[in-house]
TILUMBA-965938 format. One record per residue (C-alpha): residue in one letter; x, y, z. Coordinates in steps of 0.02 Angstrom, whole numbers, plus 32768, in hexadecimal, padded with zeros to 4 digits. Layout:
BEGIN
AXYZ ...
This chain:
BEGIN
X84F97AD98590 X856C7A8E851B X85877AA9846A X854579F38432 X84AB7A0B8499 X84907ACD845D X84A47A7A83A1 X842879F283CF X83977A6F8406 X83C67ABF8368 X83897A2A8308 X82ED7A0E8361 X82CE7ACF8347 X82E07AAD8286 X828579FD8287 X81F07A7682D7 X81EA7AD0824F X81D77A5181C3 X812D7A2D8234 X80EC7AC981FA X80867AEC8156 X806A7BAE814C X80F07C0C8122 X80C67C9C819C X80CE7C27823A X81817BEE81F1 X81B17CAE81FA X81737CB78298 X81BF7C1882D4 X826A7C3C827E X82707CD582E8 X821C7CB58394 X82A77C1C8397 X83367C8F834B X83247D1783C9 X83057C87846A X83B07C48841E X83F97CE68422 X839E7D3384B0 X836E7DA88450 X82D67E448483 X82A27E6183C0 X82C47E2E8318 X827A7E458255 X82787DC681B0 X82877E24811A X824C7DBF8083 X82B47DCB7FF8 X82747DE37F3A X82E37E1E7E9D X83217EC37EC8 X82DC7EF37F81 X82B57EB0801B X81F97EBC8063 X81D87EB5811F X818E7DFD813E X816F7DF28206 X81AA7E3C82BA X81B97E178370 X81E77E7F8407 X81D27E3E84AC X81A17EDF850B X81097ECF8534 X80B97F808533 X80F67F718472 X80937EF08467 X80017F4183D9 X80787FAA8398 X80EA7F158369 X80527EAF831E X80317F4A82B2 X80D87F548265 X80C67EAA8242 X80467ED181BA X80A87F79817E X80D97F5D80DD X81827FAC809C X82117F818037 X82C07F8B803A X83337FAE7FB1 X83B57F207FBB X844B7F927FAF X84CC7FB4802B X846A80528071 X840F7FFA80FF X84547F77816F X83D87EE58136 X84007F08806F X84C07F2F8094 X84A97E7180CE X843E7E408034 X84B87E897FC1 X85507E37801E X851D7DA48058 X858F7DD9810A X85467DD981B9 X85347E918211 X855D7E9482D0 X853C7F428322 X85567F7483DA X8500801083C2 X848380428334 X847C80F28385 X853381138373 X855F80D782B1 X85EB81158272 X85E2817D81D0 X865F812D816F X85DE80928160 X857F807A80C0 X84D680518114 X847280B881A1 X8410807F8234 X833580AA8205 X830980E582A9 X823780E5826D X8210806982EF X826780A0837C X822E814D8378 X817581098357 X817B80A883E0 X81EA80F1844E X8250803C845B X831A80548441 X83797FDE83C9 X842E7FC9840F X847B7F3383D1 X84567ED98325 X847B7E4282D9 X845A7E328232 X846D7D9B81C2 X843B7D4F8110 X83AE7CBA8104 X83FB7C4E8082 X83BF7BA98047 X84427B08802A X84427B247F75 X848E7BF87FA6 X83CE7C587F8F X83B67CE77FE4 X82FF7CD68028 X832C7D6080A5 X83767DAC8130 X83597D9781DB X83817E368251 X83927E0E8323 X83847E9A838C X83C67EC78447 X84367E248485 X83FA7E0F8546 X84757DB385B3 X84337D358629 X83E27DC486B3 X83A37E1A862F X84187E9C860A X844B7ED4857B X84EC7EA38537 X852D7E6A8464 X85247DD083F4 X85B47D6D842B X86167D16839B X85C07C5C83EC X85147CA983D5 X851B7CD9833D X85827C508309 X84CB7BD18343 X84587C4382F9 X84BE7C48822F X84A77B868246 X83FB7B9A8275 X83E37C1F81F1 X841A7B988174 X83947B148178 X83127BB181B1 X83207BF38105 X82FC7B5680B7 X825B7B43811B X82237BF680FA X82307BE38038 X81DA7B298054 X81497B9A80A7 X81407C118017 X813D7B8E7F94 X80937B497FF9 X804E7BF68003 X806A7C0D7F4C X800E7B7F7F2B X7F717BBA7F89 X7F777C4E7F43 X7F6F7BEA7E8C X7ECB7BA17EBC X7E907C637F17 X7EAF7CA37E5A X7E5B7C2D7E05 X7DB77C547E71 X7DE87D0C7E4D X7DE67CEF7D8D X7D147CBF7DB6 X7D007D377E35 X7D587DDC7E39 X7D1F7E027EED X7D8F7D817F35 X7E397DC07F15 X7ED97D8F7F52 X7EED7E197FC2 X7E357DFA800A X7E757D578029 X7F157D828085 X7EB37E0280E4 X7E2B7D818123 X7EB77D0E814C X7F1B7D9281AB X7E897DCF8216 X7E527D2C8241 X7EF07D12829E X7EF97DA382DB X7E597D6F8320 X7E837CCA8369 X7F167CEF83B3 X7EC17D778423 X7E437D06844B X7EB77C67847E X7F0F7CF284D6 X7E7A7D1D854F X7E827C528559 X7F227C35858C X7F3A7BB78520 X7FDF7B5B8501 X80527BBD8486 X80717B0D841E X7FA07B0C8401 X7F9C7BCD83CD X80297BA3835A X7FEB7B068311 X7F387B578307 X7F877BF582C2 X7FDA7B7F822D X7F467B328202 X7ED37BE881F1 X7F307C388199 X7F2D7BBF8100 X7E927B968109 X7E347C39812C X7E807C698095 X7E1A7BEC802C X7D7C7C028088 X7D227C467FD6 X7D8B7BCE7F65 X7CDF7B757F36 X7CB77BF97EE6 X7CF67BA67E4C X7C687B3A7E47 X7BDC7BC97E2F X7BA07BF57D70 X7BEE7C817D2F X7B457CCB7D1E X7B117CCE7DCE X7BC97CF17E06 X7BCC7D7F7DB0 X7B157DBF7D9E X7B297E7B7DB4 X7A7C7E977E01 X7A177E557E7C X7A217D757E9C X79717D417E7D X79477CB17F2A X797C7C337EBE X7A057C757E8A X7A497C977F31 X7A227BD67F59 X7AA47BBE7EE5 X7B147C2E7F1F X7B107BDD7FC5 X7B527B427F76 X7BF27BA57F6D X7C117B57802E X7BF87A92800D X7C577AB37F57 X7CFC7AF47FBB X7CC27A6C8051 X7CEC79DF7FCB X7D847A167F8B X7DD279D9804A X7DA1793B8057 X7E4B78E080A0 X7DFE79078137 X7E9E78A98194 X7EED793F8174 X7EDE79D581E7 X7EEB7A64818C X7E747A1480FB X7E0779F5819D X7E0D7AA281C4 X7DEA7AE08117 X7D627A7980F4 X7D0E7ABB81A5 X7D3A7B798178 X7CF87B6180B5 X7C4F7B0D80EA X7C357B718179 X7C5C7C21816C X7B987C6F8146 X7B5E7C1181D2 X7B2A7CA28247 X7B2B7C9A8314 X7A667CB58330 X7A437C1D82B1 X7A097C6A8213 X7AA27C4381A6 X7AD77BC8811E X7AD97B4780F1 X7AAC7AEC8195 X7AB67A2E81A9 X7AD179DD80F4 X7AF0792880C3 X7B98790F8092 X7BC779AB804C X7B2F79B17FC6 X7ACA7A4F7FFB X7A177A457FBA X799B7AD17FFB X794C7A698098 X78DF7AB280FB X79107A16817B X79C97A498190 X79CB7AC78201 X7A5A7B4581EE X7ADF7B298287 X7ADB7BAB831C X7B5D7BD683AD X7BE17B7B83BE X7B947AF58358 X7C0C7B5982D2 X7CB37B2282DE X7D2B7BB2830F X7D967BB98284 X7CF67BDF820B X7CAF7C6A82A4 X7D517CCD829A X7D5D7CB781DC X7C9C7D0381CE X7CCF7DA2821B X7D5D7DCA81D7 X7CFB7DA28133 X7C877E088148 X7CF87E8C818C X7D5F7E9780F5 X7CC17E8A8068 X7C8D7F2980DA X7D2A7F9780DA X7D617F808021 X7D2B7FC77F81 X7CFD7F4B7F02 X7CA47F767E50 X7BE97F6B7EA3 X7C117FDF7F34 X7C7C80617F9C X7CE58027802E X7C74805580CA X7CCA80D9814A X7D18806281D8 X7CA980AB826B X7C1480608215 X7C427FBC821B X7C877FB882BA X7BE37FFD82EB X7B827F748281 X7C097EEE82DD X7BBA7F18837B X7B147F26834A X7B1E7E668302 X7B807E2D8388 X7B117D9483D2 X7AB97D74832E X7B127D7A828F X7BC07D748306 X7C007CFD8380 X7BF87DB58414 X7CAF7D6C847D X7CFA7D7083B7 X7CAF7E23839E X7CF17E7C843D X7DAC7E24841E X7D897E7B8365 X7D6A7F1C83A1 X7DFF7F198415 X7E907F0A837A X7E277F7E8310 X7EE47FD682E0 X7F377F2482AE X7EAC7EFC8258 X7EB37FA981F7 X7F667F7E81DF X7F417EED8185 X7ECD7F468122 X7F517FBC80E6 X7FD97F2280D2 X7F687EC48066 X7F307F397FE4 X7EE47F137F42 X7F1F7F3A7EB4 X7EC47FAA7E37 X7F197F6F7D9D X7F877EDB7D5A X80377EF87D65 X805C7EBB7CB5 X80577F487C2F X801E7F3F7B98 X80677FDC7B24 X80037FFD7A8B X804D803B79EC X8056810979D6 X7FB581377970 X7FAB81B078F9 X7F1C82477936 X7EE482B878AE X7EA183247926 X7F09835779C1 X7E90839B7A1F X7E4782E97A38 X7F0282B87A95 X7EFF83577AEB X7E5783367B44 X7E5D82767B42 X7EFC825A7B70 X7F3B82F57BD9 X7ED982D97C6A X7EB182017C41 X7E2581ED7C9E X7E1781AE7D5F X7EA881A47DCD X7EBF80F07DB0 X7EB781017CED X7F3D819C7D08 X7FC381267D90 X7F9980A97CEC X7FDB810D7C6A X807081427CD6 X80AF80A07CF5 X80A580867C3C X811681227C24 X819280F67CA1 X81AB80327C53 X81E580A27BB2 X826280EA7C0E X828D80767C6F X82617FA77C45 X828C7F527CFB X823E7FC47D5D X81FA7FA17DFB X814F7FDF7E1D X81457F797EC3 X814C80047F23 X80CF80967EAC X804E80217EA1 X805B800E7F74 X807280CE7F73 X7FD580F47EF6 X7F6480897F6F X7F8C80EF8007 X7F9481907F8A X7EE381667F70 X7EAD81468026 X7F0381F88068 X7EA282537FEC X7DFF81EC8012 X7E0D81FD80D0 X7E26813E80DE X7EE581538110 X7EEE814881E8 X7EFF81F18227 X7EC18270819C X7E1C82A6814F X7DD882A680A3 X7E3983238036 X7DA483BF803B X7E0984447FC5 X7DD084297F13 X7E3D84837E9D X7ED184117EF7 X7E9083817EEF X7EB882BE7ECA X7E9082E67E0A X7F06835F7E1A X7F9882FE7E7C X7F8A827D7DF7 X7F9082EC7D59 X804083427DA1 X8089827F7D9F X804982697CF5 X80AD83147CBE X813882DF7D20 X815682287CDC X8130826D7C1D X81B482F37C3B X822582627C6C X821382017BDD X821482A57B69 X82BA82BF7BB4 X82F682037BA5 X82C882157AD9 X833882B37ADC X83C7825B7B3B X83BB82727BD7 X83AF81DB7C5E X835481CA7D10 X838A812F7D6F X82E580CA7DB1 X82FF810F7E56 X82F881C47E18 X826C819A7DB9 X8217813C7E57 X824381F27EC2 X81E982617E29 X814D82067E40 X814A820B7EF7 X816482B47F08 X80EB82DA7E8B X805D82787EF5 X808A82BF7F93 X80B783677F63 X800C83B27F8C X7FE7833E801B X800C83CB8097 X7F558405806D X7F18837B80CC X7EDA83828177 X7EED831F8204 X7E4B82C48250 X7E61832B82FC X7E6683D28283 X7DAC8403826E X7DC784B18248 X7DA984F98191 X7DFE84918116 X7E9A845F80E0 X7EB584FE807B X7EDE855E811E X7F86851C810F X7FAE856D8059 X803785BB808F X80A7854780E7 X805B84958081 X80F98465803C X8144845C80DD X80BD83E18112 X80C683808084 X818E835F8099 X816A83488149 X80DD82C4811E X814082778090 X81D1824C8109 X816B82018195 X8110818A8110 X81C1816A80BE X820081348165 X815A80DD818E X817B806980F5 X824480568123 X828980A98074 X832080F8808C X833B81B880C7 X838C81DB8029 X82FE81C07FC9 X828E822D8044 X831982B7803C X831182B37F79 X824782BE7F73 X826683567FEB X82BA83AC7F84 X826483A37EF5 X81BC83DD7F38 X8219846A7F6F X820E848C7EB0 X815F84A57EB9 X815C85397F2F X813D85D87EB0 X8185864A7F38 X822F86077F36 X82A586167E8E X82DE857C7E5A X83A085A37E5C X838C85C47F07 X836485147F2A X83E484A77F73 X83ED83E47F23 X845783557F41 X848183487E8A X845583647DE4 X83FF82D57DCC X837E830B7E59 X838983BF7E2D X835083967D7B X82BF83267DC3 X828183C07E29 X827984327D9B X8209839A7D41 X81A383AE7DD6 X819A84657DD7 X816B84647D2B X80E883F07D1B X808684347DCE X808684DA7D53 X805D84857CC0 X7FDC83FB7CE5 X7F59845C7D41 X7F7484F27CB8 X7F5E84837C2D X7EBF84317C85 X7E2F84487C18 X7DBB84847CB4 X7E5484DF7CF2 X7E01859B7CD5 X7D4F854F7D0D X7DC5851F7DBD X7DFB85BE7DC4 X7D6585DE7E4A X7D9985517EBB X7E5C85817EBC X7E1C86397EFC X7DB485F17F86 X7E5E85967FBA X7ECD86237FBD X7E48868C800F X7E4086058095 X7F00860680A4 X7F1E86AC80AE X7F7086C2800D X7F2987747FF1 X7F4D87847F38 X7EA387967ECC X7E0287EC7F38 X7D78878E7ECB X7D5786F47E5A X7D5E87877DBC X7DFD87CC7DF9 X7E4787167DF4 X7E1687097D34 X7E5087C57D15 X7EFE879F7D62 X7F2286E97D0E X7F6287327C5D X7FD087A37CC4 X800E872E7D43 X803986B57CAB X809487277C5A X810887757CE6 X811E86D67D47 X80DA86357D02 X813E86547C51 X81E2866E7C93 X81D185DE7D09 X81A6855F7C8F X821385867C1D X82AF85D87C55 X82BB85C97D2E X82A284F87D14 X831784F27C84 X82B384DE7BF3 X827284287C25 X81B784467BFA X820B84487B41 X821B837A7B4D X8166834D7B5F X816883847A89 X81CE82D67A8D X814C82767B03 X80B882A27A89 X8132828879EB X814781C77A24 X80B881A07A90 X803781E57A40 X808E8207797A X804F82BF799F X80C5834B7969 X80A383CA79F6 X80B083EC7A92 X801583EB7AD4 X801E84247B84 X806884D37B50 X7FD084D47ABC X7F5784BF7B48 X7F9685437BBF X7FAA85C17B26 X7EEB85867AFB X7EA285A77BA4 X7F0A86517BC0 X7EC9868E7B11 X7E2C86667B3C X7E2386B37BE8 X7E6987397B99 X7DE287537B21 X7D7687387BB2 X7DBE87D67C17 X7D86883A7B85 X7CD587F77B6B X7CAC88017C19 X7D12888B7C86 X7CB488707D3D X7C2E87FE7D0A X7C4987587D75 X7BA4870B7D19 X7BD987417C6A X7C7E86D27C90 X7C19864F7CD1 X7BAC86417C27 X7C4F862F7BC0 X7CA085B47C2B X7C28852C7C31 X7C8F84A57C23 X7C5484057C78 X7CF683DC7CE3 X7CFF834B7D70 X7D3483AC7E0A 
């Protein structure tokens, strides 16, 4: 083929793409026709934002990959756009990478090869091309990454200098499309917020995640059709779009009812129902398809298989309680609005929201089948149940998020009594209240940070300890515990910012690596589902090994750079009261210093808890269980604590880690206009007291008991 006709299926590839609406399908377009172009087995679009790169969509065309691949589409990670990784060497640069071998790198290159993928699939990445998605006026919108060139048997072989030399032209007006497609789905998302301001239920990422599993959805269903890949596509552009608006006439509904926090009286419900032919009217240019499809999806979605759904036939789109319009049954329901209602549903199910827990995932899946044929269209059902782990990848992809990203930093209040900072403010409340406060501390330090990636982190933090993350149980040890994970990270970031008042400066990335090692420091306590025996205190002694080994299979899960893992490594390493802290090997001083923050606040925040000495039980139980044969009884634990304090904990805190629990005097100085440093005032509070304790009661368990009576939150 010549060049002229190459270039001219070229332009029909890019006049394609202004046909489509969503920007996903553009993605997927852009890279489907990149890698035909290039004959290429996989490829990635990384999305570009301010300072990193986040994973937008992926293809591989070996089949048995085939789940695995859709699941990685919904992983979400970021890339630092820096010259460490090949895709942000090429954001930073703006120059095309060509590799033969991604295996064989040679060190004297700034950026490594992430070999996540491979090993979790057991696919091998040879050659890469990797190349910037600018628009005409010079944006970066992305980068596009091609992987393993195939020659015309099928074998592999590079990029040749022609290749890539059609897809940078393509690349050209492909970025231009993409950021066409994300200025659409911004403006869908407008209207989703606008509903979300009158109903906090329908969030954006509920929104996203209906949308996403509703394609999901579809496309294994036209699958099992055969249908023409130009229908799935063009079907596939239209759902996504408009599944996401399915609840927009929820705008309509008084604020009252919306937002009634008991029971809907029977007519109040009728007026919830109106919630359909509200969103119904707002797509009325019905010569367009994907208002079409909306208006089908928005008036549609509660109609139920068996027949007993809403809001049946209506005139027009006025919906009046009518005992003569019969609700619509089968496949009276147009697809679009069938697939929509279970993923719907699905979603309501598996997430929290104010009124109600998140239900456990085997429930619904059980409740799926049980209302397959009567709330549930069955064929939709059994497809459902067969991409149960994309679907759960979407779920952790589209998270929401439990507080606004904008923080607002009150003024430092004078406290004429301490004691109400030290137990207000040392522990802060719940876990979101605590990541709150935190990110407050860090924008002190720091004003441009990115929290992109802690509030992704936090989420997932959350789920591992709740036994909602795939592959582990609920955390069952209960002195280490989430409250207790979350504290540390509150020590650590207040020791940073202590420090930062004294002089001393973290860069964001440090900072980033402080509070990720804090979080997963005690993760190692955690089991795995298949691990049924005891708990997670069995593993004691060796639970900072797991931890590292769990914090560098997540980092590489969400593509951040081995650096980062190495430096979170070593600072839990800090946290081990076996090893001496000049023993320990770091990469600098920079991450040494960060470890010794660490160190120091594990020691500090769970001393300085006000329940600590009433958790004294449950950390006994725990080193019972893991063998750690130190204390023979709860009353030898409290004997031993003034004395264990005093040989090791004292000379740790403030000598083996430098001093740095000294700084947090600054924190409470200019956070809280409190002259005192009111972690150490706790510990010395509970030791005296304990202390005191050993005295009054010698070897009688329930004369401790009566004096520490403290209502704590375990």
């Amino acid at each position: 083929m010549s060049r002229a006709e190459t270039e001219n299926i070229i332009l029909q590839k890019i006049e394609g793409l202004q046909q489509l609406k969503d920007v996903d399908s553009i993605l997927e377009t852009v890279l489907l026709e990149a890698r035909k172009l290039a004959r290429a087995d996989a490829g990635t679009i990384f999305l570009a934002s301010r300072s990193s790169l986040t994973f937008g969509y992926v293809q591989t065309g070996a089949d048995s990959l085939h789940n695995d691949a859709i699941s990685s589409l919904y992983m979400h990670y970021t890339v630092p756009i820096d010259k460490s990784s090949i895709v942000g060497y090429t954001a930073t640069t703006g120059q095309q990478v060509i590799i033969d071998d991604a295996n064989r790198l040679s060190p004297d290159l700034p950026f490594s090869f992430n070999s996540f993928f491979d090993r979790k699939t057991g696919y091998r990445t040879q050659s890469v091309f990797t190349l910037p998605l600018k628009t005409q006026g010079g944006k970066l919108v992305g980068v596009m990454q091609l992987i393993n060139a195939m020659d015309q048997d099928g074998r592999p072989t590079s990029f040749s200098s022609e290749i890539r030399s059609y897809i940078s032209f393509f690349a050209n007006y492909a970025a231009s499309a993409i950021e066409r497609g994300q200025w659409s789905r911004e403006l869908i998302l407008r209207m989703i917020k606008m509903a979300e301001l009158r109903d906090p239920g329908e969030t954006t990422a509920h929104v996203h995640r209906v949308s996403a599993i509703s394609v999901e959805i579809y496309n294994k269903w036209a699958g099992n059709k055969n249908l023409e890949p130009q229908e799935i596509k063009r079907f596939k552009d239209l759902l996504r779009p408009a599944a996401m608006l399915h609840d927009v006439g929820k705008v309509g509904i008084p604020d009252e009812i919306l937002k009634k926090p008991g029971c809907l009286t029977a007519d109040e419900f009728e007026l919830i129902k109106l919630h359909t032919a509200y969103g119904a009217n707002l797509f009325e240019n019905t010569d367009s398809d994907l208002d079409r499809m909306g208006m089908e999806i928005a008036l549609n979605h509660h109609e139920k298989w068996d027949g007993t759904g809403y809001p049946g036939y209506p005139s027009g789109c006025v919906v009046l309680h009518d005992q003569n319009k019969r609700p619509k049954k089968g496949k009276e329901i147009p697809l679009a609005a069938r697939i929509v209602a279970l993923a719907d549903v699905f979603d309501a199910l598996a997430n929290k929201r104010t009124y109600k827990k998140a239900w456990p995932r085997e429930e619904i899946y059980a409740i799926f089948r049980a209302e397959s044929g009567k709330h549930f269209d069955p064929e939709l059902v059994d497809i459902f149940l067969q991409i149960t782990d994309v679907v759960e990848a979407i779920q952790l992809r589209y998270q929401d998020s439990w507080q606004s990203s904008k923080i607002r930093i009150p003024a430092a209040t004078s406290f004429k009594n301490p004691n109400f900072v030290r137990e207000q403010q040392l522990a802060c409340g719940c876990p979101q209240d605590i990541f709150k406060e935190i990110k407050l501390v860090i924008s002190l330090v720091a004003e441009d940070f990115n929290f992109d990636f802690l509030e992704l982190t936090f989420v997932n933090v959350i789920k591992i300890f709740s036994g909602e993350y795939p592959g582990y149980q609920v955390s069952n040890t209960f002195y280490h515990n989430l409250n207790h994970t979350m504290a540390i990270a509150l020590a650590v970031v207040r020791l940073i910012h202590g420090l930062f008042i004294k002089g001393t400066r973290f860069s964001p990335g440090m900072i980033e690596n402080g509070v990720l090692a804090a979080w997963f420091h005690d993760i190692g306590l955690i089991q795995e589902k298949s691990d049924r025996e005891g708990t997670g205190a069995k593993y004691t002694k060796q639970h900072e090994k797991r931890s590292i080994q769990f914090l560098l299979e997540y980092m590489q899960s969400q593509g951040r750079d081995v650096k980062d893992s190495r430096r979170c490594a070593q600072m839990i390493e800090c946290t081990r009261l076996a090893a001496s802290p000049q023993d320990l090997s770091f990469e600098s001083d920079e991450v040494r210093m960060m470890g010794y923050i660490l160190g120091t606040a594990d020691i500090a925040a769970q001393m300085a808890d006000r329940g600590y000495l009433e958790r004294l039980p449950l950390l006994f139980e725990e080193l019972r269980e893991g063998g750690v044969a130190e204390y023979e009884s709860t009353v030898d634990i409290y004997h031993e604590t003034v004395n264990f304090f005093q040989t090791v904990i004292r000379k740790r805190l403030f000598h083996e880690f430098d001093g740095v629990i000294e700084a947090m005097r600054f924190h409470f100085q200019e956070r809280w206009n409190v002259d005192s440093n009111l972690y150490v005032v706790a510990i010395e509070n509970n030791i005296n007291y304990i202390k005191k304790l050993n005295e009054k009661c010698p070897d009688d368990l329930k004369c401790y008991q009566q004096y520490l009576r403290r209502q704590i939150n375990y």
